[in-house]
C-alpha positions in Angstrom: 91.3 187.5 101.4 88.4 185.5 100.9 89.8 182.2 101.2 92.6 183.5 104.0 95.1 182.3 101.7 99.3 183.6 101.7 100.3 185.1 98.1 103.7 184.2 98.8 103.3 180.6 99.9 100.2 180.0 97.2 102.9 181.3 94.4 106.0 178.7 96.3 103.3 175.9 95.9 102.4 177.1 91.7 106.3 177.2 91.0 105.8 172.8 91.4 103.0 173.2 88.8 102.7 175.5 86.5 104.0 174.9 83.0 105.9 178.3 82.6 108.0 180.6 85.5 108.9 183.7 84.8 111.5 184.8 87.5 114.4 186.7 88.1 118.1 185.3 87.9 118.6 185.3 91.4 115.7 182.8 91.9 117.9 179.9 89.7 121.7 181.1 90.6 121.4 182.1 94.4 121.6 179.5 96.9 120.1 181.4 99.2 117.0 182.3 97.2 116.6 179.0 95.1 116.6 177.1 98.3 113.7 178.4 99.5 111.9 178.8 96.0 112.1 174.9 95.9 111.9 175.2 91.9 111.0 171.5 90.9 109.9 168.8 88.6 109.5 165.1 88.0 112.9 163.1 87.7 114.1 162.4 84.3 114.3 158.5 83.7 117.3 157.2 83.7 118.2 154.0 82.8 120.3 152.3 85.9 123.8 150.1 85.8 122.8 146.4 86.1 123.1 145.3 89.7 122.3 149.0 90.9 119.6 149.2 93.9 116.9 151.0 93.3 117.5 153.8 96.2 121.0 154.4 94.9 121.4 157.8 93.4 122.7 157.6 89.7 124.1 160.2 88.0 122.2 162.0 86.0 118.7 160.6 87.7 118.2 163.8 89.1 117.7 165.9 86.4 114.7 167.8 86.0 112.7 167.7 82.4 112.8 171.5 82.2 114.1 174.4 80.3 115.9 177.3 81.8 116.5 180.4 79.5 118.3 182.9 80.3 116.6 186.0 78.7 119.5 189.1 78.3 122.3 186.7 79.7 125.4 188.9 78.0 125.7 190.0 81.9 125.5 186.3 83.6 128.9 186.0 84.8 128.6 189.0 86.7 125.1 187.9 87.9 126.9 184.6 88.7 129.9 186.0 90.4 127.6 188.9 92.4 125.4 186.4 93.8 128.5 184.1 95.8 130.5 187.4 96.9 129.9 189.5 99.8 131.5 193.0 101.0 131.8 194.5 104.8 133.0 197.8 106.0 133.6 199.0 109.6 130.2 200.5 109.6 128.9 197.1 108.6 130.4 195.2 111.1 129.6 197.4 113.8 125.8 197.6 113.1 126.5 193.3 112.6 127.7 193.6 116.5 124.6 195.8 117.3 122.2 192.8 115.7 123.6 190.6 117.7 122.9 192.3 120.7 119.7 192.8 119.8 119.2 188.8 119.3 120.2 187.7 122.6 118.3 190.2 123.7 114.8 189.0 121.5 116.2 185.4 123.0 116.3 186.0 126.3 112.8 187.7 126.1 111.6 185.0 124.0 113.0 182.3 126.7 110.7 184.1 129.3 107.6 184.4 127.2 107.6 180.5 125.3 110.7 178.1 125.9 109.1 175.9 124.1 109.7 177.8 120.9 113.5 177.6 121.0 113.2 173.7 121.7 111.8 173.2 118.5 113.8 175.5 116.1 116.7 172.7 116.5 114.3 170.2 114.8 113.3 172.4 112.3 117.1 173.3 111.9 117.5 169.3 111.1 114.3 169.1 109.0 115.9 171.9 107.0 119.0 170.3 106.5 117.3 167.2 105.5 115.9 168.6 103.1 118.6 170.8 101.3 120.4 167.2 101.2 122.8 167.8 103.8 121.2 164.2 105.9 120.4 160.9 104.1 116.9 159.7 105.3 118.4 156.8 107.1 119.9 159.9 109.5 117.0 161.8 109.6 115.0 159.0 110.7 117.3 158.4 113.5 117.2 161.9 114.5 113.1 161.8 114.6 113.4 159.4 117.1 112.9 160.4 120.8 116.6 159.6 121.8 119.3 161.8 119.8 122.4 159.7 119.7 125.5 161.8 120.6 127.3 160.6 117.5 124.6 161.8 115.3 124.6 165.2 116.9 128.4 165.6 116.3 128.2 164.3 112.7 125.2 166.6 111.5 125.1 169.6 113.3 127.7 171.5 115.2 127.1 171.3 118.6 128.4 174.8 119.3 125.1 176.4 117.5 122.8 173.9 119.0 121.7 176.7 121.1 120.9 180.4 120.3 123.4 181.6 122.7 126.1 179.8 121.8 125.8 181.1 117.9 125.2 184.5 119.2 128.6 184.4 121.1 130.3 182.3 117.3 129.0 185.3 115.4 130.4 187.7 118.0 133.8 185.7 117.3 133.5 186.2 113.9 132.7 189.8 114.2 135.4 190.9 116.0 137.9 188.6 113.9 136.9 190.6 110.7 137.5 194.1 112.4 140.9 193.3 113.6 141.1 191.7 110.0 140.5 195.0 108.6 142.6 197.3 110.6 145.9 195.0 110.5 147.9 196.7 107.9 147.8 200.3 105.8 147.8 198.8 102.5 145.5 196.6 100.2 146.4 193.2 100.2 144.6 189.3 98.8 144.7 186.4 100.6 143.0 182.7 99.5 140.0 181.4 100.7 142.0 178.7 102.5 144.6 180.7 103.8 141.5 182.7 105.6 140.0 179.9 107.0 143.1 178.8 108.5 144.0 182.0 109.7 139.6 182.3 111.4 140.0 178.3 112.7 143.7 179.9 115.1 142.2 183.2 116.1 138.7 182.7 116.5 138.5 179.1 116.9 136.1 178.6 114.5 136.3 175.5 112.1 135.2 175.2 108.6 132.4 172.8 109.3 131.0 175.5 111.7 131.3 178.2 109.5 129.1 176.0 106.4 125.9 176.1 108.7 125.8 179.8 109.8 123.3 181.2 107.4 121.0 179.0 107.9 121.2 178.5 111.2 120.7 182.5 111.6 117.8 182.0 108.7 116.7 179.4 111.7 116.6 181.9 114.6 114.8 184.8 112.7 112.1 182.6 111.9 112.1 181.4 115.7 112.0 184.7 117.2 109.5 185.8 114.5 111.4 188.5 113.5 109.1 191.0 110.9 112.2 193.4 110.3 114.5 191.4 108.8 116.2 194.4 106.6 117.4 195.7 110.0 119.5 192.6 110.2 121.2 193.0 107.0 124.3 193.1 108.2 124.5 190.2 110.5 123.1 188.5 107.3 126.1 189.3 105.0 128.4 188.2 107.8 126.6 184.7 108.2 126.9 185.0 104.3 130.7 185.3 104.2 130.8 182.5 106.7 128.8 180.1 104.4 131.0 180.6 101.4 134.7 180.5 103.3 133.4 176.9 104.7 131.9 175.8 101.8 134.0 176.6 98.8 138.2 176.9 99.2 138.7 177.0 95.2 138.0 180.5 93.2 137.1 182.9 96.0 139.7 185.6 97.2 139.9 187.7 100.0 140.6 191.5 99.5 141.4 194.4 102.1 141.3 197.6 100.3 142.2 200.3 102.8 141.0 203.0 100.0 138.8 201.9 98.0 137.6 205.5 96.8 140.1 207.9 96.5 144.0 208.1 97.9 144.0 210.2 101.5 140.2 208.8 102.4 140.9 205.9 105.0 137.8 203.8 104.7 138.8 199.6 104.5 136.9 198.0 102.4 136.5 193.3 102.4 135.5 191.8 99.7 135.7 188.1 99.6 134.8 187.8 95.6 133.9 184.9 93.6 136.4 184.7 90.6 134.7 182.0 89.0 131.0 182.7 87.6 130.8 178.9 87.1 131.0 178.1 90.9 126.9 178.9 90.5 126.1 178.0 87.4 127.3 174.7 87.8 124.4 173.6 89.7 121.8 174.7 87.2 123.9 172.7 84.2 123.2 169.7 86.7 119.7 170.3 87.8 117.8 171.4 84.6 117.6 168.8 81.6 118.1 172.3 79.0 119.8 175.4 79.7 119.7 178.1 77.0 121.5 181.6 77.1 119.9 184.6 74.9 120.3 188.1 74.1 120.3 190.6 71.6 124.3 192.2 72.9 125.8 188.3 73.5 128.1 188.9 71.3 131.2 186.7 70.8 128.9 183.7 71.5 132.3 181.4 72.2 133.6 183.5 75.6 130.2 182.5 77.6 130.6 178.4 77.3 134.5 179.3 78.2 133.6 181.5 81.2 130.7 179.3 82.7 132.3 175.9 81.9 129.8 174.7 80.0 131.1 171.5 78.6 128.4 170.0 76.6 127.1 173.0 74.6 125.1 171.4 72.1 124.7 174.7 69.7 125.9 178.0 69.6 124.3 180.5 66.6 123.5 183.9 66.1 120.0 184.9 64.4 119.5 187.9 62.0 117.3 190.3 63.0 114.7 190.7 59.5 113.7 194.6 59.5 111.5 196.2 57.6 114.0 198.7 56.4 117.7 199.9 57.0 116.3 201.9 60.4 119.4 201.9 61.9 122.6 204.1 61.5 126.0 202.6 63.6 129.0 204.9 62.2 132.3 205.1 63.8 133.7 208.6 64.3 137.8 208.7 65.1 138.8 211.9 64.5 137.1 215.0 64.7 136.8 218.0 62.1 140.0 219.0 62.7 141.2 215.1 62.0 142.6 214.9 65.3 142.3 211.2 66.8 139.5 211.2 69.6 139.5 208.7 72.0 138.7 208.4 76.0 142.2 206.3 76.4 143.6 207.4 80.0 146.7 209.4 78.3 144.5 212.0 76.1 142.1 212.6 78.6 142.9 215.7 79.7 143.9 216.8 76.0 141.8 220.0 75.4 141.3 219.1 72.0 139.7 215.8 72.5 137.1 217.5 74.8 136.5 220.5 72.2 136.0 217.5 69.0 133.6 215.8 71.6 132.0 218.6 72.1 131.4 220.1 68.2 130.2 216.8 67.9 127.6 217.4 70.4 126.0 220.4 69.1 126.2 219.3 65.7 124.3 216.7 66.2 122.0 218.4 68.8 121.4 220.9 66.0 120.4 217.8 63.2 118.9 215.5 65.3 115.2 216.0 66.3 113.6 215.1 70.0 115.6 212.9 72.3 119.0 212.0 72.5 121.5 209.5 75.0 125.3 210.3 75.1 127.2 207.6 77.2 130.4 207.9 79.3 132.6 205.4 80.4 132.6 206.4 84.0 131.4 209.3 86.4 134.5 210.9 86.7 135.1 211.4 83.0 131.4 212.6 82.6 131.9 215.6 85.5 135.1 216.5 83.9 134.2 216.7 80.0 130.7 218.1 81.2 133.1 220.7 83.4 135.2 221.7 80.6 132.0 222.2 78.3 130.0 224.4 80.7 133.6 226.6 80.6 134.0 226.7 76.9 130.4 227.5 76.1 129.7 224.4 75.1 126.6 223.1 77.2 125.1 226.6 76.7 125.0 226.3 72.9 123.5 222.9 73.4 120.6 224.1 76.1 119.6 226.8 73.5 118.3 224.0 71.2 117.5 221.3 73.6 117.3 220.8 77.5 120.0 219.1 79.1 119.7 215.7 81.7 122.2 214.1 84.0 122.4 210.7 85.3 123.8 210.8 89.2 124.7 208.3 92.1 121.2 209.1 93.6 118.6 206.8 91.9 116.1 209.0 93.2 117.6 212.5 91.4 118.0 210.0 88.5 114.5 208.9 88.4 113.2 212.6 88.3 115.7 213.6 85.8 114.4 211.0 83.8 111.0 212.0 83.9 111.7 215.3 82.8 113.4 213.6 80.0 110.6 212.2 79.0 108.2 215.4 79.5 110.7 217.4 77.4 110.4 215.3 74.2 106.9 214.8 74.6 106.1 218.5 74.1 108.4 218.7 71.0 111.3 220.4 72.8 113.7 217.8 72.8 116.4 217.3 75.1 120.1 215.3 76.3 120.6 212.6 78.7 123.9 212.2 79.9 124.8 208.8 81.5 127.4 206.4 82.5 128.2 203.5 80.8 127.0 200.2 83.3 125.2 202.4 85.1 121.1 202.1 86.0 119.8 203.9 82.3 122.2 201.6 80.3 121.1 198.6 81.6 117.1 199.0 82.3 116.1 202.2 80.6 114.2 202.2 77.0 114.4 205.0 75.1 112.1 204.0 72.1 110.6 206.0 69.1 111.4 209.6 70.1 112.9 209.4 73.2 115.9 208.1 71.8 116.9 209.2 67.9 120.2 209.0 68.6 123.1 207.5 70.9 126.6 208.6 71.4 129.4 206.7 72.7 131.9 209.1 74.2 135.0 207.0 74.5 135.3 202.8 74.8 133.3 201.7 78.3 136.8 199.6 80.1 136.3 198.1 83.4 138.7 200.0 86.0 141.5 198.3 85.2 143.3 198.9 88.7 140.6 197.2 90.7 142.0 194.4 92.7 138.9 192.8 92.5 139.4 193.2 88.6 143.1 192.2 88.5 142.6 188.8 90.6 139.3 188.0 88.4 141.9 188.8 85.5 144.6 185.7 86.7 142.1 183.2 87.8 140.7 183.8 84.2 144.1 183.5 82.4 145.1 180.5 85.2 142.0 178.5 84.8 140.0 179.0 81.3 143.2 180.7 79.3 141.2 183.4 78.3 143.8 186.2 77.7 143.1 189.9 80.2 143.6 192.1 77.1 140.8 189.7 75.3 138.7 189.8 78.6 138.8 193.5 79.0 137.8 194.0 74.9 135.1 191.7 75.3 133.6 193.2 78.4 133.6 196.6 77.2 132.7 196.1 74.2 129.4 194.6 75.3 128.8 197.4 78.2 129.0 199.3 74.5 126.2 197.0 72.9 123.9 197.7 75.8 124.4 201.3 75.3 123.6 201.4 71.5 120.8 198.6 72.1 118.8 201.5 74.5 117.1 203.0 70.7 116.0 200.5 68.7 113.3 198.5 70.8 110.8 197.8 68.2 110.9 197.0 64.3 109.5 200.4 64.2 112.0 202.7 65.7 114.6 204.2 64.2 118.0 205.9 65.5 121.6 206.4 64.7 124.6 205.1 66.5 127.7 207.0 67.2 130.7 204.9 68.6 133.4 208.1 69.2 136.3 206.7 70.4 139.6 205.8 67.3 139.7 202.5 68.9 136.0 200.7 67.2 137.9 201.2 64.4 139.7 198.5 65.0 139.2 195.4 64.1 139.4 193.4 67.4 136.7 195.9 68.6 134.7 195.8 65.6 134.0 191.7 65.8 132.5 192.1 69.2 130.0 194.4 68.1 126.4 192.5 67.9 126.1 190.7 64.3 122.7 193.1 63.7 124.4 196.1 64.0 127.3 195.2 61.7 124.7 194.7 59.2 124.3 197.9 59.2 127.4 199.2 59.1 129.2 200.1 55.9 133.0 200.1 55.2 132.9 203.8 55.1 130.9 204.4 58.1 134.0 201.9 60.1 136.5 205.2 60.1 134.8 208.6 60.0 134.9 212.4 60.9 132.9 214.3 62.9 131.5 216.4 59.8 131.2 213.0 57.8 129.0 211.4 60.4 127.0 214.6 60.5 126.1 214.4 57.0 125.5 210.8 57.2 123.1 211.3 60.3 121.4 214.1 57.9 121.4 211.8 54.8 119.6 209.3 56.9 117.2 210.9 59.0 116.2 212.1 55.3 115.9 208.9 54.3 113.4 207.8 57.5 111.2 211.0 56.3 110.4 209.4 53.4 107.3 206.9 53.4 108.1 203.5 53.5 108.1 201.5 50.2 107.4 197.7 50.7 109.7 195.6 48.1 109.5 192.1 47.1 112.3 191.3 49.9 109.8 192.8 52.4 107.9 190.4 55.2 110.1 186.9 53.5 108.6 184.0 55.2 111.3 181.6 57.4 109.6 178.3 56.5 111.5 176.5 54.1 109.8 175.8 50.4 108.2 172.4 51.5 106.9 173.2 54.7 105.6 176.5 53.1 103.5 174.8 50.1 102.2 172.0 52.8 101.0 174.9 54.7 98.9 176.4 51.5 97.4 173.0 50.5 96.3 173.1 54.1 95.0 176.6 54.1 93.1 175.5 50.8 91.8 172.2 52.1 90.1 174.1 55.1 88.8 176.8 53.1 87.0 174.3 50.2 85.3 172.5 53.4 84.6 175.8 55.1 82.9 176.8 51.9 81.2 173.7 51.7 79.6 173.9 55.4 78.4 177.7 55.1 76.8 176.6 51.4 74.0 175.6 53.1 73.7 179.1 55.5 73.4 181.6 52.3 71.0 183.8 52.4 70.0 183.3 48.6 70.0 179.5 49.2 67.8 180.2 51.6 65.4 182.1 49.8 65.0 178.9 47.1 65.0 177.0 49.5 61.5 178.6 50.7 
């Protein structure tokens, strides 16, 4: 305030100098937000072809002499794909018509206030564009001049969004295209990017080379019109979105109508024009940055990322051990329940009453041995509301509420927050308590639950994507098509590290402590059991691969014993990761600087002093 300077503009202008970023995914992997984040750097030299000019661009030159790491990167595919796809409903679309009322409106008023304004948003438009690299210089400096050259204006930009009003009336095109789009047919149904900008360029005369220049050209004319509310122009902002990508990119995006995408008998269409291929944005970070480095404690197998993002020039790929203090963690894989029936959340024994009564006596059993906090995971919603249904009719979550307090995650973030909360209150005051939650969902992703807040996580049942999603099944063939990664190997991988995030939520520290229940038959096997993080197979003996209920009960009892017990520091305690030489060069140095510290405080003594005198 004192020096009337912007936060957000000071930080754009730090991001060019300062030595470390910290910054969120989207910031690197969005177009939309990187462009304007401007992240940059000095050029890396490159040495140039002999008889080269110097302003020819060579590839390579542009690199930038940084390091991007990814920190928790087991989800950047999804981040990846998330960030290129956009989805519309009818609701959408008709609050996108109602923002485009409301900007010819703001432009007409705008006309009458300052013309001048709208005169200049078309150079800013080209300034823009000059510098995202869609002009050379040589154009731009033609364009600066006072006379525009008519081939220059057809070349560069569109003339049919020159002017506000006639970009108003393109989006209005595109608007109503993409509600007659929706309401065509009765049943779900794909269709290629291509095929969809064919079908836009014959109805609503809209060419591809149009469509690349929407976003920013509405970007343009919210600026212009000084526009403070930009949230309530969401909508018009995904459409302008959907635009950008169909012109831009014809390979590994789809086009889906789903009529229902909730429930059979609810008629509510659903487009979704999905990226299939997460490499479509990380492909310009491989180019831009001289190092990019992918980390996390759950990216686990290391050899499906590289496959997934294309990353052809992987220079290392290596998993660290984790060096604890002590065994302090407790992974055990229960299969069958007391009465050695198989348990499992597979689709055909989920309504088997005795898989939900084993889940259950496994519940209170280890409600009853575990102390303070606990996390039990589901693979979805709707199996959490029906197992939690069958429990509150068999007595079940009554027998658990009179020994701890019971907490559900919901849809509503808010209720969700509080619950959590509560959560925490209760195993603060020593009661303890239960927090149910969904696989994927907000807790299993962002949520600690450290030193007593979490003692113990349950997996009920093996966290699968939906497997009927069309979105799912089209990622699925363009997978198989393109990187030959297999869907049955896809689907295992995915859930099994959606499992690995779960687990991950109670051990945040070298200091915590908590036991791990995967309860679903199918860990046991071995295709399951590879994916699990290397630090938590570490931990996990032979016998703990295959257990009971009542043998996982006594092994949670056997080890919560053990953590009781004060900690007794061995000789393979605290071993130093320098290698023998570098470790002795270190002590000669450590002795060195003491014998010439001791030397230079010889003099400051108080007894040499006192003789001294």
């Amino acid at each position: 305030e004192e020096n009337k300077w912007c936060p957000y503009f000071m930080s754009k202008r730090l991001l060019q100098t300062a030595s470390v970023v910290v910054l969120n995914y989207q910031y690197v992997l969005d177009p939309k937000v990187s462009q304007v984040t401007m992240l940059g750097g000095a050029d890396i030299p490159v040495r140039r072809p002999e008889g080269s000019r110097i302003d020819e661009v060579v590839p390579g030159a542009m690199k930038e002499p940084s390091i991007v790491v990814f920190d928790e990167a087991h989800n950047i595919d999804d981040v990846c794909i998330e960030a290129l796809s956009v989805r519309l409903d009818s609701a959408s679309l008709e609050r996108s018509s109602k923002n485009l009322t409301d900007l010819a409106a703001k432009v007409e008023q705008t006309k009458q206030i300052d013309a001048a304004r709208l005169q200049e948003e078309y150079q800013r438009l080209v300034q823009g564009l000059h510098e995202a690299g869609e002009i050379d210089d040589q154009v731009a400096e033609r364009i600066s001049s006072p006379v525009l050259p008519d081939d220059i204006v057809v070349e560069a930009i569109p003339g049919n969004i020159r002017r506000a009003e006639h970009f108003i009336n393109l989006m209005r095109r595109v608007v109503l295209f993409l509600k007659s789009y929706l309401k065509e047919r009765k049943e779900a149904r794909t269709e290629g990017a291509l095929s969809l900008q064919h079908r836009m360029e014959e109805e609503a005369q809209v060419d591809s080379r149009t469509l690349k220049f929407c976003y920013d050209r509405l970007r343009s004319l919210l600026n212009t019109l000084e526009v403070v509310n930009v949230d309530e122009f969401g909508p018009i902002t995904r459409v302008a979105d959907f635009c950008t990508l169909l012109g831009h990119y014809v390979k590994g995006f789809i086009a889906i109508v789903d009529p229902y995408p909730e429930a059979h008998g609810i008629y509510d269409p659903v487009f979704d024009f999905s990226c299939l291929d997460a490499a479509i944005a990380m492909r310009p970070v491989m180019k831009r940055f001289q190092s990019v480095i992918l980390t996390s404690g759950t990216i686990s197998p290391l050899e499906m990322y590289p496959k997934m993002l294309a990353m052809t020039n992987v220079v290392s790929t290596h998993s660290f051990q984790i060096q604890l203090d002590r065994r302090c963690i407790c992974p055990m894989i229960v299969s069958r329940g007391s009465d050695q029936v198989p348990v499992s959340s597979r689709f055909a024994l989920r309504d088997d009453p005795s898989v939900v009564r084993n889940y259950g006596q496994l519940l209170e059993d280890l409600v009853a041995t575990v102390p303070d906090g606990m996390v039990c995971f589901f693979p979805s919603y709707a199996y959490m509301e029906k197992v939690i249904k069958k429990w509150y009719e068999t007595g079940v979550l009554a027998r658990v509420m009179a020994k701890k307090l019971v907490f559900i995650e919901t849809k509503d973030i808010v209720a969700t927050t509080y619950a959590l909360a509560n959560f925490r209150l209760a195993c603060d005051c020593g009661r303890g308590a239960v927090f149910f939650s969904v696989a994927r969902g907000k807790v299993s992703e962002g949520i600690d639950f450290d030193r007593h807040y979490g003692r113990c996580v349950v997996l009920f049942g093996v966290p699968f994507q939906y497997t009927l999603s069309k979105v799912l099944r089209a990622r699925l063939e363009f997978l198989k098509e393109h990187h030959k990664i297999q869907e049955s190997e896809f689907l295992t991988f995915d859930a099994m590290r959606a499992a690995s995030q779960c687990v991950g939520r109670v051990i945040r520290s070298k200091r915590d402590y908590g036991i791990m229940v995967f309860a679903d038959q199918r860990y046991s096997k071995q295709d399951k059991r590879d994916k699990i993080p290397e630090w938590i197979q570490t931990f996990m003996d032979i016998t703990a691969t295959n257990m009971s209920a009542d043998a996982a009960i006594q092994g949670a009892r056997d080890f919560l014993l053990q953590m009781s017990q004060p900690q007794i520091i061995d000789s393979t305690t605290c071993k130093s990761l320098l290698s023998p030489d570098v470790a002795r060069q270190r002590a000669a140095e450590k002795s060195r600087a003491s014998t010439v510290h001791g030397f230079v405080q010889e003099e400051d003594r108080p007894e040499k002093r006192a003789r001294t005198l």
